[in-house]
C-alpha positions in Angstrom: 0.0 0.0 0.0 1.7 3.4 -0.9 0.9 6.8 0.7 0.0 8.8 -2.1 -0.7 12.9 -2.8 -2.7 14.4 -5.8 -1.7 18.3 -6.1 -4.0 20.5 -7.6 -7.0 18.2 -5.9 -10.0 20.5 -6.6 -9.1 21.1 -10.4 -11.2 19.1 -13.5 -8.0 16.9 -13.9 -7.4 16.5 -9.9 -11.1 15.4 -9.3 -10.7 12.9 -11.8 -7.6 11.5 -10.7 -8.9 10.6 -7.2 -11.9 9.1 -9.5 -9.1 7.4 -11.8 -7.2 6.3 -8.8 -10.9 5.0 -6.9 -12.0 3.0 -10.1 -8.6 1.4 -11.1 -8.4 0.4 -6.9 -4.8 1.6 -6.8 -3.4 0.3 -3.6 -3.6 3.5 -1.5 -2.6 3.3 2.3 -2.9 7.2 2.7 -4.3 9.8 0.5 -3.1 13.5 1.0 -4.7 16.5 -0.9 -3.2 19.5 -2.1 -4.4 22.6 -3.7 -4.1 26.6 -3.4 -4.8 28.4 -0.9 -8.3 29.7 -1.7 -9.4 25.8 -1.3 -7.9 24.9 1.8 -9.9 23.3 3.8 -12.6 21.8 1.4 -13.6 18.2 1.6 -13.4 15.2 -1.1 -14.7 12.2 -0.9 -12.0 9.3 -2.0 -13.6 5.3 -1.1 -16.1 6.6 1.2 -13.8 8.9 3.2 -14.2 12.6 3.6 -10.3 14.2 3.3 -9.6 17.7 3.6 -7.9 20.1 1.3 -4.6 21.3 2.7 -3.3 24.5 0.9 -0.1 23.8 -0.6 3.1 25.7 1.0 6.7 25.5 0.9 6.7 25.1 4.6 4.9 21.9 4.5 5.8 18.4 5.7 5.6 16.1 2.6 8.1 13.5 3.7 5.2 10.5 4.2 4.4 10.4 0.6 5.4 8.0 -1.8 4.1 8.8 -5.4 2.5 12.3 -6.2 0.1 13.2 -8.6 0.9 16.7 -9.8 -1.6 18.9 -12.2 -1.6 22.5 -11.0 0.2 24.3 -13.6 3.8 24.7 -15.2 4.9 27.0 -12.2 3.5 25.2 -9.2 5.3 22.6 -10.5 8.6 24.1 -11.2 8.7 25.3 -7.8 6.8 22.3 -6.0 7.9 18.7 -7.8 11.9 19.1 -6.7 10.5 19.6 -2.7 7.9 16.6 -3.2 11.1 14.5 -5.2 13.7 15.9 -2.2 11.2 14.6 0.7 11.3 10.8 -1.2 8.2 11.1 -3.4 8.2 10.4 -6.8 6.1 13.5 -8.9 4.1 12.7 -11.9 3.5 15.6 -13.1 1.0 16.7 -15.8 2.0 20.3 -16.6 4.5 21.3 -19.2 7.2 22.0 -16.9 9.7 19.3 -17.1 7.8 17.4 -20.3 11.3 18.0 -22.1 14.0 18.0 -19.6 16.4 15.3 -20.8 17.0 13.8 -17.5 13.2 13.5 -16.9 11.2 10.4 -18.7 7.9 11.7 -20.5 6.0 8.2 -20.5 2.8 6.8 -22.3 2.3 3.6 -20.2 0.9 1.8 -23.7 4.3 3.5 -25.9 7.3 3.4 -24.0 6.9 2.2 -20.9 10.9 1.1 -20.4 11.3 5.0 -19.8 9.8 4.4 -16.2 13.7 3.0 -15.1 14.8 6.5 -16.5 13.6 8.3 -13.3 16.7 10.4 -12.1 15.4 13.6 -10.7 12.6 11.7 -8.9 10.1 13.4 -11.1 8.3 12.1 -14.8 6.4 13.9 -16.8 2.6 13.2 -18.4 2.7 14.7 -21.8 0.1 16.9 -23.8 -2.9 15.5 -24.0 -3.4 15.9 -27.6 -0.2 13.9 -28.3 -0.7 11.5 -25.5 -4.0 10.2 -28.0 -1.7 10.5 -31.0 1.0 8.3 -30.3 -0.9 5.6 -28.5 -2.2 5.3 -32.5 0.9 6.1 -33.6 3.0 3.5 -32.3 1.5 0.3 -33.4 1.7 2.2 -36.9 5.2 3.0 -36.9 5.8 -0.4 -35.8 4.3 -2.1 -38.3 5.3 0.4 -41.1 7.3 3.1 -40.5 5.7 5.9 -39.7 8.3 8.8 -41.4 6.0 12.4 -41.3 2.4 13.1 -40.1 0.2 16.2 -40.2 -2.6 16.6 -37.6 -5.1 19.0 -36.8 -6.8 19.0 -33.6 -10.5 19.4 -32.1 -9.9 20.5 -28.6 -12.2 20.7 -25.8 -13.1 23.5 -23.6 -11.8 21.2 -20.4 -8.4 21.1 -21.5 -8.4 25.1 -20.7 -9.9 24.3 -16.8 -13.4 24.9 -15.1 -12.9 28.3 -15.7 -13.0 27.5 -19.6 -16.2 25.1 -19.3 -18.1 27.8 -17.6 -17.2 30.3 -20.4 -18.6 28.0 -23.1 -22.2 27.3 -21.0 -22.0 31.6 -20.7 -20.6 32.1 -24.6 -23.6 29.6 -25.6 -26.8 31.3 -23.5 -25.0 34.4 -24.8 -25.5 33.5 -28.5 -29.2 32.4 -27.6 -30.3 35.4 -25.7 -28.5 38.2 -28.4 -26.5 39.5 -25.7 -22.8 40.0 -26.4 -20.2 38.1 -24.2 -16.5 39.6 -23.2 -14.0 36.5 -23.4 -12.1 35.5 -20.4 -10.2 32.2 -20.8 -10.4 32.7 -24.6 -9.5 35.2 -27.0 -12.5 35.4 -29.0 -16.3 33.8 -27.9 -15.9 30.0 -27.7 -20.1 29.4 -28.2 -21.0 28.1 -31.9 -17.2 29.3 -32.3 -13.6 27.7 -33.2 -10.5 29.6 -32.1 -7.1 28.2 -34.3 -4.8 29.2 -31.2 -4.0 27.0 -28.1 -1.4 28.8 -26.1 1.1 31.6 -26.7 2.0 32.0 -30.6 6.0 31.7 -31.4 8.0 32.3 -33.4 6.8 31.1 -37.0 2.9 31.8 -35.7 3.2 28.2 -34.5 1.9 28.0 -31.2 2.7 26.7 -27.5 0.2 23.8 -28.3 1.4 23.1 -31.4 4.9 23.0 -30.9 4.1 20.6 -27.7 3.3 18.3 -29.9 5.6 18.3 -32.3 8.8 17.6 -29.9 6.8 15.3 -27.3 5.8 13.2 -29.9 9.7 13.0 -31.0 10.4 12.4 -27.9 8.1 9.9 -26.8 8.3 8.2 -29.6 12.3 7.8 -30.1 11.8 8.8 -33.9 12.8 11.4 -36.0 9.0 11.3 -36.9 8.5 15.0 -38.9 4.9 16.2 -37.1 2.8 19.3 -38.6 0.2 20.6 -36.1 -2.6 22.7 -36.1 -4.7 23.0 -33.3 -7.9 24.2 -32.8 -9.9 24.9 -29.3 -13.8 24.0 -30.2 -17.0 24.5 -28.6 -16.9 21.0 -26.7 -16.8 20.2 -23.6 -14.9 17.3 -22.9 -12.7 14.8 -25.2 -9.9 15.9 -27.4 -10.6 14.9 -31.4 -7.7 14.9 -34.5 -7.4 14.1 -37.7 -3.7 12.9 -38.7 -2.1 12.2 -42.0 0.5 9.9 -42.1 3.4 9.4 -44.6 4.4 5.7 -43.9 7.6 4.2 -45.2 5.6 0.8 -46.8 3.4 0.3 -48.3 0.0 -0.5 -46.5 -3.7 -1.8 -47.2 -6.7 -0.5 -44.9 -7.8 -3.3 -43.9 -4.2 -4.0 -42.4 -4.2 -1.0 -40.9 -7.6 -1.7 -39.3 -6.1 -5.0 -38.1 -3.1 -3.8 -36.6 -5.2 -1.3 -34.9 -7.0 -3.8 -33.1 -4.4 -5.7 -31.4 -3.5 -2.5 -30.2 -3.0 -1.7 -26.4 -5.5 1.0 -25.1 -6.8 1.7 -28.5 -10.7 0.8 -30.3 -11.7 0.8 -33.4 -15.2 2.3 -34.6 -14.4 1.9 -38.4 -17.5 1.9 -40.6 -18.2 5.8 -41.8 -21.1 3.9 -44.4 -23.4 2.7 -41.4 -22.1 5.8 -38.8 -19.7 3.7 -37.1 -17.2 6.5 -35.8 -16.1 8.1 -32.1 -17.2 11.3 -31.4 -16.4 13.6 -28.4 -19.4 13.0 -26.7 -19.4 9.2 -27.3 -16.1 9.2 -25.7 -16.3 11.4 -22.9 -16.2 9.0 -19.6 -13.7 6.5 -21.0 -10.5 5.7 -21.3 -9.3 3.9 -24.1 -8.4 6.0 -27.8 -10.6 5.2 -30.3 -10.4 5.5 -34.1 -12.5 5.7 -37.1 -12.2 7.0 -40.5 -9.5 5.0 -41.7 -8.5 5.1 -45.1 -6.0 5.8 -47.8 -6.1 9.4 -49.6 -5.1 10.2 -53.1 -1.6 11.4 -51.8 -1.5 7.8 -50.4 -1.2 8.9 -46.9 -2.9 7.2 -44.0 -5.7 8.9 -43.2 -7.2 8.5 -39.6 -9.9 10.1 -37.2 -8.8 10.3 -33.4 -11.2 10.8 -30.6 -10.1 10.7 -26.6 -11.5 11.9 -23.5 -8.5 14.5 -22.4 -9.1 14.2 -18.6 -9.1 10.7 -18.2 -6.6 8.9 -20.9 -5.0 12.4 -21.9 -4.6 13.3 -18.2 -5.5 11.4 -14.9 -5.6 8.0 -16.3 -2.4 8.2 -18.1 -0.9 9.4 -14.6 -2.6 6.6 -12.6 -0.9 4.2 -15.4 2.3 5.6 -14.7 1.8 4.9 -11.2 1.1 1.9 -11.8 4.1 0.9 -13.6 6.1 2.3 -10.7 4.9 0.0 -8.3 5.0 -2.7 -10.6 8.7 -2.2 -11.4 9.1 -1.4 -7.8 10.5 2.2 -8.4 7.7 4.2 -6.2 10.2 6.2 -3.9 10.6 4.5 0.0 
């Protein structure tokens, strides 16, 4: 039984990692919750026990924990995982912040699980959750057939941005219906009926933060020289992530291979039959965990074309960090 910590507790992604960690019966011994300030003292229920909030300080005695499950933003992070990692724990951390530091493993449980022996700062990162759906379809393909340049554009939910975000689209929407105007908050423009082609800040190149994380996580998680183009897109939607990726393999392929391939898959379905309607959508998805795909076929180009749906809290967020967890108690790397 492992002591275990979930920082960032009363976020979307925190809420369903205690659900995640409940439903998948991960051996917990003791549960400690974290969160800012402002939440401190608020009460969550975790297998029929009521556990308080504690507000997340510097000061604070973390040395009882053995695994922690980090999702409260890029600079909590940065500041927090190194005193969780110091104290014994081992952070999994689903911000940006360390996703591409070379000494710390960025892991998809179903993709490269080996990296979980790379753990040298005490800390490993969950990726993107856009490319966390990608290559989980990406690497039975590239096994199979070489998978040598994609191009992806994405369909992202409104819960990838926080509560904060959610609430704006219910506002942006009854704002469309009632002819009222609505100033954006989490968004640049109005979300309702609305799709906004920036995710994140815009670098250099007008690609942007989003964008770009998918491009080198993908190379990284992968251990490819796979060339990614990305485009992605924040949609009216409120939970699961959806894309549409081209693929430039290096042989030759036939759908129904493809299909098959697909289907032996770890973590992945297959809804493949556009004629009678059989294809994910977001809110199809929404409240699972596996990555499903539909819309397989070969284009005129003779890429691989392919239709990606995933719920972004659960596979591209909490579950993926419960999975990692899980690995580290299974290769008996959890910290103590």
């Amino acid at each position: 039984m492992y002591s275990v910590a979930v920082v960032g507790a009363t976020g979307l992604v925190g809420r369903e990692m205690l659900s995640t960690l409940e439903s998948r019966k991960f051996p917990v011994r003791k549960l400690r919750l974290f969160a800012s300030d402002r939440s401190e003292g608020q009460i969550l229920d975790f297998n029929g026990e009521s556990i308080k909030v504690e507000a997340l300080r510097e000061s604070g005695d973390f040395k009882d924990i053995d695994i922690a499950l980090f999702s409260a933003g890029s600079t909590v992070s940065g500041i927090f995982a190194p005193i969780f990692a110091k104290y014994g724990a081992v952070v999994i951390d689903n911000s940006s912040r360390w996703r591409m530091d070379p000494e710390v493993p960025l892991i998809v449980p179903e993709v490269n699980p080996h990296r979980i022996y790379d753990v040298k700062k005490g800390i490993i990162a969950n990726p993107n959750c856009s490319t966390i759906q990608l290559v989980v379809v990406l690497k039975p393909l590239h096994s199979r057939f070489g998978v040598k340049k994609i191009r992806v554009a994405t369909y992202q939910s409104v819960s990838g941005a926080g509560k904060r975000a959610v609430d704006e689209l219910t506002a942006s929407t009854l704002a469309h219906f009632e002819f009222k105007d609505i100033v954006p908050g989490v968004f640049p423009k109005p979300i309702g009926f609305n799709l906004i082609p920036r995710i994140g800040k815009v670098l250099d190149g007008d690609h942007t933060e989003e964008e770009m994380k998918m491009v080198n996580e993908t190379k990284k998680i992968m251990e490819a020289d796979i060339k990614v183009s990305a485009t992605c897109v924040r949609v009216p939607v409120y939970v699961s992530h959806s894309e549409v990726c081209y693929a430039e393999l290096e042989k030759d392929f036939d759908v129904k291979e493809v299909e098959y391939t697909l289907r032996q898959a770890e973590g992945v379905e297959v809804q493949n039959n556009t004629k009678d309607d059989v294809y994910p959508t977001p809110k199809e998805v929404a409240s699972t965990d596996k990555v499903f795909v539909g819309r397989i076929r070969k284009t005129e180009t003779g890429d691989l074309a392919i239709w990606i749906v995933a719920d972004n809290l659960r596979k591209g967020a909490a579950l993926n960090a419960v999975q990692i967890a899980e690995l580290l108690i299974k290769k008996g790397n959890s910290g103590k």
